[in-house]
C-alpha positions in Angstrom: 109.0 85.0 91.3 106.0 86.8 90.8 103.6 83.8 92.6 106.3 84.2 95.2 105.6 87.8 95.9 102.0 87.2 96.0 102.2 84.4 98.6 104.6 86.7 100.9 101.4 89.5 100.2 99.1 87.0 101.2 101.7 86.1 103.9 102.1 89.7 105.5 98.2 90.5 105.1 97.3 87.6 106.9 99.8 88.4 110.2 98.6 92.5 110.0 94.7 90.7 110.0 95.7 88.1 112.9 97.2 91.4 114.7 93.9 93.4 114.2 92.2 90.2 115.5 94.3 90.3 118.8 93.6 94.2 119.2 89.7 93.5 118.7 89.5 90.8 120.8 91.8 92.5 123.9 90.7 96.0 123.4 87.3 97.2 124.4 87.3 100.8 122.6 88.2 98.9 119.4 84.9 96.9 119.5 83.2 99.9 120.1 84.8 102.1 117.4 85.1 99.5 114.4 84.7 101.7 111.7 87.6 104.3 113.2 89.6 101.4 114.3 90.1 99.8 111.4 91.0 103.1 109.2 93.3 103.7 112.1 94.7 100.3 111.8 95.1 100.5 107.9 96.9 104.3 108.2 99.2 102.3 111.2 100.0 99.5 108.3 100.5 101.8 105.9 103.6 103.7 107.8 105.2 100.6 109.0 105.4 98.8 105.5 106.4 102.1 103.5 108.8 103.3 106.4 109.8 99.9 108.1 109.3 96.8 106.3 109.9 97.9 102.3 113.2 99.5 103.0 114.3 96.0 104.3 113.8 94.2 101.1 115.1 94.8 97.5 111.8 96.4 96.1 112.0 99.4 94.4 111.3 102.6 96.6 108.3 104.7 95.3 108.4 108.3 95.4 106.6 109.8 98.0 104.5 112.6 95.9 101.6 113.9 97.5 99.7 111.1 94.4 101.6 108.4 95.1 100.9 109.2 99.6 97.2 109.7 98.7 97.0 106.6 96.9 98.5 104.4 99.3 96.8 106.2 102.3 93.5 105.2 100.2 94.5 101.9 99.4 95.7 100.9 103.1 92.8 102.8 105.1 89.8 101.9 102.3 90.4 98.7 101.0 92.7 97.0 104.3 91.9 98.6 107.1 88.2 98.6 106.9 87.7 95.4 105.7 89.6 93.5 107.9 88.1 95.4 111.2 84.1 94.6 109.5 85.5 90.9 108.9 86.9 90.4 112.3 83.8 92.2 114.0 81.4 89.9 111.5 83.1 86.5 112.5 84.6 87.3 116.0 82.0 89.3 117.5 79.2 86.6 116.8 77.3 85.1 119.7 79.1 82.1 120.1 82.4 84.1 120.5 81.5 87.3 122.0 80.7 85.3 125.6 84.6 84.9 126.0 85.7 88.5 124.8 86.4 90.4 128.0 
C-alpha cells in the first residue's frame, strides 16, 4: 500500500507540474514573473489538496495549527512551487522551444 501512495504522489505531482506547464506556456506574465509564479502556484496547490482533494480520500485529516499551516505553506511554496516553475522555465523556455510560445 505504501508504493501505492507514492505512485498516486508521483501521480498528482506530475498533473499539478503539466498544469504549471500549460500556464507557463499560455500566459505571458507567468514567463515574466517565474519566481512569484511559481510560489503562487505552490500556495494555489496547497489549498486545493488540503481543502479539495484530501477530504475526498480516506487519509487522515491534519490539524490545521498555525505549525502544521506553516509547514505545509513551506513545503508547497519552497520545495513545489518553485521548483517546478525554474524546471519548466529551464526546459520550456530554451531556444528551440521559446520560438512557438506566444
Amino acid at each position: 500500500m505504501a508504493w501505492i501512495g507514492l505512485a498516486m504522489d508521483f501521480g498528482v505531482s506530475l498533473v499539478w507540474a503539466v498544469a504549471f506547464t500549460a500556464l507557463f506556456a499560455n500566459v505571458a506574465f507567468v514567463r515574466r514573473h517565474i519566481v512569484s509564479s511559481g510560489l503562487a502556484f505552490g500556495v494555489a496547490v496547497m489549498v486545493v489538496m488540503i481543502f479539495f482533494v484530501v477530504p475526498l480520500g480516506h487519509a487522515p485529516q491534519m490539524h490545521k495549527t498555525p505549525a502544521n499551516l506553516f509547514n505545509v505553506f513551506v513545503a508547497h511554496t519552497v520545495f513545489f512551487g518553485l521548483p517546478v516553475a525554474l524546471t519548466v522555465r529551464t526546459q520550456i523556455g530554451s531556444p528551440r522551444f521559446r520560438r512557438r510560445l506566444p
